[in-house]
N, C-alpha and C positions, 0 to 999 in steps of 0.2 A: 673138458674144462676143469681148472682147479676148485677144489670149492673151498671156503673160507678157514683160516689156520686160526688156532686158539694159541696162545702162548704160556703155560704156565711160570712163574717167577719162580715157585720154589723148587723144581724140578727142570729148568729150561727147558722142556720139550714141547716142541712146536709139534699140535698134533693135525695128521695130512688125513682127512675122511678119505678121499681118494686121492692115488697118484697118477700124474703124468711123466710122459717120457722126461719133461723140463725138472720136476723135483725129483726124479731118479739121477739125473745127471747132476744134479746141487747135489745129492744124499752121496755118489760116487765120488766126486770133488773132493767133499767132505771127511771121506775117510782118505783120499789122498790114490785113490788107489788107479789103475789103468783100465782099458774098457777089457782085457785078457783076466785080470785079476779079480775086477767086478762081477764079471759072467761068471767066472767057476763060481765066486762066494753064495751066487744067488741060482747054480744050478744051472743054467742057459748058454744060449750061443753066443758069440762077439757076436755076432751079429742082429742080435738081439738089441743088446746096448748100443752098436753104433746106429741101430733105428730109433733110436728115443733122444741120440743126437741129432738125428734129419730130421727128425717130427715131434717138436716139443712138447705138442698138443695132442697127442695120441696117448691112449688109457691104455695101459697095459690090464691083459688079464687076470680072473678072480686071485687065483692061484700067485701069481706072479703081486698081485696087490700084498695076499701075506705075507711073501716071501720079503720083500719093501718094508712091512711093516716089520716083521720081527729082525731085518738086518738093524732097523733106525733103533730098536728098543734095544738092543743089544750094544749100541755105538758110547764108547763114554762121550762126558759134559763137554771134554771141549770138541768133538765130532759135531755134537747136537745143536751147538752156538755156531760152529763154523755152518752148517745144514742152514742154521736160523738166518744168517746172514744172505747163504747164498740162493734161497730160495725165495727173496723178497720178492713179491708178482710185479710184474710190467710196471704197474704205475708208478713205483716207487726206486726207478734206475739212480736218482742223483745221491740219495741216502746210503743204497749202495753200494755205487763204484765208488765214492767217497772214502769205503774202510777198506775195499776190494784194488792188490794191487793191478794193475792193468801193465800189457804188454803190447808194441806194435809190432808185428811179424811182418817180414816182405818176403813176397814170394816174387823172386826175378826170372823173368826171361829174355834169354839170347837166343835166338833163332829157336831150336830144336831140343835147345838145354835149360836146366833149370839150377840157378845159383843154391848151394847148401854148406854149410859150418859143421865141422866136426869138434862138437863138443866133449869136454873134459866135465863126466859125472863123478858120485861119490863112490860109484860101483863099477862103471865102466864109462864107455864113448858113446856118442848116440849121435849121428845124423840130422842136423835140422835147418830150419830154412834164418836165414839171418833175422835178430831180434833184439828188442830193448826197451826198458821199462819206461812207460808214458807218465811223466809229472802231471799231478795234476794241472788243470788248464791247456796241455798240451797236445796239439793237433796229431791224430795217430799217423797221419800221411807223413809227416814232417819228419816225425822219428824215425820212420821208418826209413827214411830217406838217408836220415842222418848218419844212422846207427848201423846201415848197410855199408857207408864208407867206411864209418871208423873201424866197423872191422872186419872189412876185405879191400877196402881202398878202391870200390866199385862204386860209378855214378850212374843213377838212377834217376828213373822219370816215374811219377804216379799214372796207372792207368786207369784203374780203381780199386773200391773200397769194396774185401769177397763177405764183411759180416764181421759181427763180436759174438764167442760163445764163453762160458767156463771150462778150462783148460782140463780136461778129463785126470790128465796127470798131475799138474801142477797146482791146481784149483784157481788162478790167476786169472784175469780177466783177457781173453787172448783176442787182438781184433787184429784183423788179415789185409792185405794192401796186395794189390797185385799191380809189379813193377817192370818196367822196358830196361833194359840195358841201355848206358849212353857212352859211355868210356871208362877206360882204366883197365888193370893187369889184377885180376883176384890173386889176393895172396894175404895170411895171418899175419892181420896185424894186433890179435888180440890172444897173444900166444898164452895167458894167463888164464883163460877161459876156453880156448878153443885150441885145437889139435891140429886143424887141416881145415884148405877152403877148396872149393871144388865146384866145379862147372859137371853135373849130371846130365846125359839124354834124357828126355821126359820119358822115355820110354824102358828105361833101367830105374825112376826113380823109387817104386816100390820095393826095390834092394837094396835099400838103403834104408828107409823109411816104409815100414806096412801098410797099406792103405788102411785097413779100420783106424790109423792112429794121427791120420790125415785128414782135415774139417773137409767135409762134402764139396763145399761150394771152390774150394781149390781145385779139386779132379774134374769137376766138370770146366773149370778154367782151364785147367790145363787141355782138357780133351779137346775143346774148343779151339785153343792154340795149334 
């Protein structure tokens, strides 16, 4: 359990007596970084950090607590504000997502395949499931819906809602929709953003996408499917 943050004004640091898996993944966020590039900084295995994304609530050990602690003291003012923001506890979500942009991801399936975008980065292409940013007020289903047509020309049906976590890479607020297929011909219609649309086997889709960089509650969707 977290126990209670102090905030200093003239220093902005928000100090953590102990962390959880939940403020290791803010403090990760924070510096912007991936769960590959997190783990070296702090010595450990991906697999390490993708457990502190399954389990918010898990203490990481003594050792691994320093190691937390001297990554955060080391982070500049604005790491330590983005930290501040993103590690507001449970009770206080609306104050949060309020400054925190939000995203609605769908994850589609057609029989045995699973809908994916090839996006166009600042450094290369990268694999991802169709997405779009949630106005505030804005039902995540809906976007989800929406923003899968606009850019693949694909209709969708909500089956349900897989969670909202902080996007390990992005730091964005990412909450997941898991969608049916209903009609239409995938194809880029957001050539400005995106490279390639593509129908995946569930069964190839880790070659595309690594599973540590995939939210849990997806894979067990999928496995399920």
């Amino acid at each position: 359990m977290q126990n209670p943050q102090r905030h200093d004004p003239g220093s902005r640091i928000v100090n953590v007596t102990t962390w959880t898996g939940r403020t290791a993944c803010a403090l990760q966020a924070a510096l912007r970084m991936t769960n590959e590039s997190f783990a070296a900084k702090l010595g450990v295995a991906v697999r390490t950090v993708a457990g502190w994304h399954k389990n918010p609530e898990i203490v990481p050990r003594t050792e691994m607590q320093q190691a937390l602690d001297t990554t955060y003291e080391r982070a500049t003012e604005h790491v330590r504000r983005r930290f501040t923001l993103l590690s507001r506890p449970p009770e206080e979500p609306a104050q949060a997502e309020a400054q925190v942009l939000r995203v609605a991801i769908a994850v589609v399936l057609r029989g045995a395949e699973v809908l994916l975008v090839c996006r166009r980065g600042d450094d290369a292409l990268s694999w991802q499931f169709p997405a779009g940013m949630c106005k505030p007020g804005a039902a995540v289903a809906s976007v989800a819906v929406q923003e899968t047509h606009a850019e693949t020309g694909v209709h969708v049906a909500v089956r349900e809602e897989l969670g909202t976590r902080v996007h390990p890479k992005t730091g964005v607020l990412a909450s997941y929709v898991l969608c049916d297929y209903l009609a239409g011909e995938a194809s880029n219609l957001d050539a400005v953003e995106n490279m390639d649309v593509a129908w995946v086997p569930l069964a190839a889709l880790t070659r595309f996408i690594p599973a540590e960089n995939i939210y849990p509650p997806i894979l067990s969707a999928l496995e399920a499917a």
